[in-house]
BARO-749438 format. One record per residue (C-alpha): residue number from 1; residue in three letters; z, y, x. Coordinates in steps of 0.001 Angstrom, whole numbers, plus 500000, padded with zeros to 6 digits. Each point is the difference from the previous one (the first is absolute). Last residue first. Layout:
N
seq type pz py px
NUM ALA Z Y X $
...
REM end
This chain:
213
seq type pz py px
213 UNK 483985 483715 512651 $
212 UNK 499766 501496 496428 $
211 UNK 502446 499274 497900 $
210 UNK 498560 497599 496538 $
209 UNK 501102 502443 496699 $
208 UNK 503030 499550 498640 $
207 UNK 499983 503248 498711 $
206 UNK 503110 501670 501663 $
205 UNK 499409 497926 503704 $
204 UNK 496399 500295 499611 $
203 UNK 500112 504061 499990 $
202 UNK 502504 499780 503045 $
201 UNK 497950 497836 501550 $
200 UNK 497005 502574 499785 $
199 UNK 502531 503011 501231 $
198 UNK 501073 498179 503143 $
197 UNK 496167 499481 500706 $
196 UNK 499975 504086 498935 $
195 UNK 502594 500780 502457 $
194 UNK 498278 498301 502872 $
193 UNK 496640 500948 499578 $
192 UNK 501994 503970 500019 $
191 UNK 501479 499073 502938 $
190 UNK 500946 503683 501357 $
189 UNK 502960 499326 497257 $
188 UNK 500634 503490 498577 $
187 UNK 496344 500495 497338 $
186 UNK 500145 496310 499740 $
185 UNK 502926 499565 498931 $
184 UNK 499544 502188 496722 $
183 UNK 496425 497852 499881 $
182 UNK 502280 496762 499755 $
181 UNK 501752 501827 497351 $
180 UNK 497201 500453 497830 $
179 UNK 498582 496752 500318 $
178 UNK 503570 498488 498931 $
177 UNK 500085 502392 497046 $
176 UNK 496319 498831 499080 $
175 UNK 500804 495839 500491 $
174 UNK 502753 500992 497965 $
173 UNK 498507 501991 497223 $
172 UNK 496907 497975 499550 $
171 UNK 502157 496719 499371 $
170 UNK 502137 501554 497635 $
169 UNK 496735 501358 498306 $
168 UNK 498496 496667 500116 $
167 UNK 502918 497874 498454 $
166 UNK 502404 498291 502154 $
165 UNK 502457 502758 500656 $
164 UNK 500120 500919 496078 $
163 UNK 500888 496527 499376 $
162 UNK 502986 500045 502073 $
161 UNK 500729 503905 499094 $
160 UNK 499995 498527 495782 $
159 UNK 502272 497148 501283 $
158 UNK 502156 502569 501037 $
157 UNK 500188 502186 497087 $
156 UNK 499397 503653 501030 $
155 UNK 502629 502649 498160 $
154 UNK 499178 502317 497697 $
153 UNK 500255 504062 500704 $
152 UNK 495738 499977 499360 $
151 UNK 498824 502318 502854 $
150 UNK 503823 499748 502142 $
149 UNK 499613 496035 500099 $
148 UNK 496251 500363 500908 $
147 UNK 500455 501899 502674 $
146 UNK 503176 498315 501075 $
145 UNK 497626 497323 500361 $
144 UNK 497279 501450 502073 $
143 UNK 503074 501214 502420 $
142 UNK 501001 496262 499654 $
141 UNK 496994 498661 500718 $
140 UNK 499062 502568 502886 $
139 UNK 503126 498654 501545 $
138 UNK 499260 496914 500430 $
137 UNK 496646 500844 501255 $
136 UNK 501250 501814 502555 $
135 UNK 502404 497550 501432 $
134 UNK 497982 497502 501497 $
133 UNK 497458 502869 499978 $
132 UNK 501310 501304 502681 $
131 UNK 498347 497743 502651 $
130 UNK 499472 495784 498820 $
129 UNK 499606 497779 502548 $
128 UNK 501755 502568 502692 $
127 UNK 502876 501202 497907 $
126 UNK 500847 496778 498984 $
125 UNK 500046 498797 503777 $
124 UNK 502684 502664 500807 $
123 UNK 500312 500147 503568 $
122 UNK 500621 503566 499830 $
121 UNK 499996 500964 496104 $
120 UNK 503402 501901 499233 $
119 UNK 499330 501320 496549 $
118 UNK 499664 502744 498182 $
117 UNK 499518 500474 496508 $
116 UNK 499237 503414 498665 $
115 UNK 499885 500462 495799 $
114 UNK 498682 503817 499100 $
113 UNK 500785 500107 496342 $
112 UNK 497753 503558 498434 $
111 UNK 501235 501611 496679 $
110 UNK 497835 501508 497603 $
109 UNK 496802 501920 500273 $
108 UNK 501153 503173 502197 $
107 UNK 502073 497434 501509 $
106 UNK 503860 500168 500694 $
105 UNK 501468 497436 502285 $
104 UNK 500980 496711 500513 $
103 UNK 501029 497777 503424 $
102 UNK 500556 496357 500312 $
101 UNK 500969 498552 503635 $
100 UNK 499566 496665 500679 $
99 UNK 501381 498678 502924 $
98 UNK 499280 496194 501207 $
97 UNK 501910 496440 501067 $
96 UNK 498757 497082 500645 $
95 UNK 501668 496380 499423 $
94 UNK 497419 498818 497465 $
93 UNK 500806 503658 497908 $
92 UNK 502157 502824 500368 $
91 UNK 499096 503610 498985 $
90 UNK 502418 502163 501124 $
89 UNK 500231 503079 497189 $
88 UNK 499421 503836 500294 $
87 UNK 500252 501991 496298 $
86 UNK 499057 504131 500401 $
85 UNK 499347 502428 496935 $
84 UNK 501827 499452 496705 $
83 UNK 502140 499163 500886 $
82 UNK 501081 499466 503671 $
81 UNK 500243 496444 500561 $
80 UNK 500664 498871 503848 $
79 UNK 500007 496810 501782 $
78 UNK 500327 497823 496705 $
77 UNK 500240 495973 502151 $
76 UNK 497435 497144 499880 $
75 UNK 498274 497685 498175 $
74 UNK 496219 499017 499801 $
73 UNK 498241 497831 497353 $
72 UNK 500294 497115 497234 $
71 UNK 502274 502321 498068 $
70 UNK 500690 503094 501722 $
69 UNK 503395 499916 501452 $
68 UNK 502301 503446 500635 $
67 UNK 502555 500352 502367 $
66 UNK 502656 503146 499746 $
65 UNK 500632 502650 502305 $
64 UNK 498614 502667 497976 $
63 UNK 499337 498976 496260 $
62 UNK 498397 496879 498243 $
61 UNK 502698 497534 500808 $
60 UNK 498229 496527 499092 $
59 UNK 496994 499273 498291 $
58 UNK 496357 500478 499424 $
57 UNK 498015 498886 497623 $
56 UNK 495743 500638 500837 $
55 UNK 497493 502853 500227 $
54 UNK 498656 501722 496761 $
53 UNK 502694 499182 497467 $
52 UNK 502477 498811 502018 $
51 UNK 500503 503220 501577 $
50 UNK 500783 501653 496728 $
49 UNK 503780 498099 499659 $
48 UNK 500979 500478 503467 $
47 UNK 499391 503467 500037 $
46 UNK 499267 500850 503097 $
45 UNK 495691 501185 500033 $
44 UNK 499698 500741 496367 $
43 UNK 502873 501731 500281 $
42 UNK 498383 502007 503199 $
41 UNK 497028 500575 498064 $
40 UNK 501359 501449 496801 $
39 UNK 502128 502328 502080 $
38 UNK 496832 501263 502294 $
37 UNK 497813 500391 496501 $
36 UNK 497463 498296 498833 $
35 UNK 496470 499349 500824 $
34 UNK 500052 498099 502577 $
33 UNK 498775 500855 503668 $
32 UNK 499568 497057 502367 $
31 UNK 500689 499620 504202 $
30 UNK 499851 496859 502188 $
29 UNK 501023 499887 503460 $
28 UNK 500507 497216 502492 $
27 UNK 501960 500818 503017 $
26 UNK 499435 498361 502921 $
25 UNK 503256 499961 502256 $
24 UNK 500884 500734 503621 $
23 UNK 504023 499133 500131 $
22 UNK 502058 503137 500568 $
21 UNK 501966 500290 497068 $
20 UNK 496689 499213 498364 $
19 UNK 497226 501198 501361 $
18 UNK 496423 500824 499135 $
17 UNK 496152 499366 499894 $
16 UNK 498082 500720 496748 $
15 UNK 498526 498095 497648 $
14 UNK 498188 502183 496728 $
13 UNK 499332 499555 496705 $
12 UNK 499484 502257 496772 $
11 UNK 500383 498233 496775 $
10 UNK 498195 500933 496580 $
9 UNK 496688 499049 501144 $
8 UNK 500587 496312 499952 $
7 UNK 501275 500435 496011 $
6 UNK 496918 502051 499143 $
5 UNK 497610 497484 501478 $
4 UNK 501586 496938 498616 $
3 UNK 500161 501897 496408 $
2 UNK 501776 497012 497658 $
1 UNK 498714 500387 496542 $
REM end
């Protein structure tokens, strides 16, 4: 049985306001502790042949300086990788380009990923319709995957993550994870009407729902 509740609970959120290389950036941040270790993590996290098994292939030159493609997603350039600690990536996608940073440490409970994905959004119309959950919710899905991958050490058929995101638990975890973030928005946005309205599209967006106006 799939545990909405549990799974939405797992991930700490927050959006903060920062710069990159002296461009004002939001940063969108989502944090989940595993229970493993920091090694198991990080190859879980790199390793070319586990990350297909709870996020998607991925080619190229997996190491500093090289350029990576995600199939059907983002590209972009290794900025750092510091096993088993520290991996920073562009993240390039419909002519925009984004930082994530990926950090793990030691838990009491495991090990804890802290994923941060910034992101220049002045002028950004994406940003606007649809706030940090545009790439929040993303995300969550593949931290909720990589939970899943890490619980059972099998890999997540495609077609089965398809069907999974139509059924009502796929459909209750997206619409939640986008309601979650919208309320991370609202706690930094002074528009908190605002972030939730970007929120509620975001929820439609993921489960095909009709957007609100």
């Amino acid at each position: 049985m799939f545990d909405v509740a549990k799974h939405l609970g797992a991930t700490t959120r927050a959006v903060e306001d920062s710069t990159h290389e002296g461009t004002p950036v939001k940063v969108v941040i989502a944090s989940r502790t595993y229970p493993t270790d920091v090694d198991d993590l990080w190859q879980a996290v790199t390793d070319p042949e586990r990350i297909p098994r709870w996020f998607a292939p991925v080619s190229g030159d997996l190491r500093l300086g090289g350029r990576f493609q995600v199939e059907g997603n983002a590209g972009g350039e290794v900025l750092a990788c510091e096993a088993p600690r520290h991996l920073a990536i562009t993240w390039e996608f419909g002519g925009d380009t984004s930082w994530v940073d990926v950090h793990l440490e030691d838990a009491p409970d495991g090990a804890t990923l802290t994923l941060r994905h910034a992101a220049d959004v002045s002028g950004n119309e994406h940003w606007t319709t649809y706030g940090p959950g545009a790439v929040g919710v993303g995300w969550e899905l593949g931290l909720m995957g990589l939970a899943e991958h890490l619980a059972s050490g099998s890999s997540i058929p495609h077609e089965e993550v398809e069907g999974w995101g139509a059924s009502a638990d796929g459909q209750a975890f997206m619409s939640g994870a986008a309601t979650q973030w919208g309320e991370a928005d609202a706690a930094v946005s002074g528009d908190p009407d605002a972030s939730r309205a970007a929120a509620a599209r975001t929820a439609a967006f993921y489960t095909g729902a009709d957007a609100p106006a």
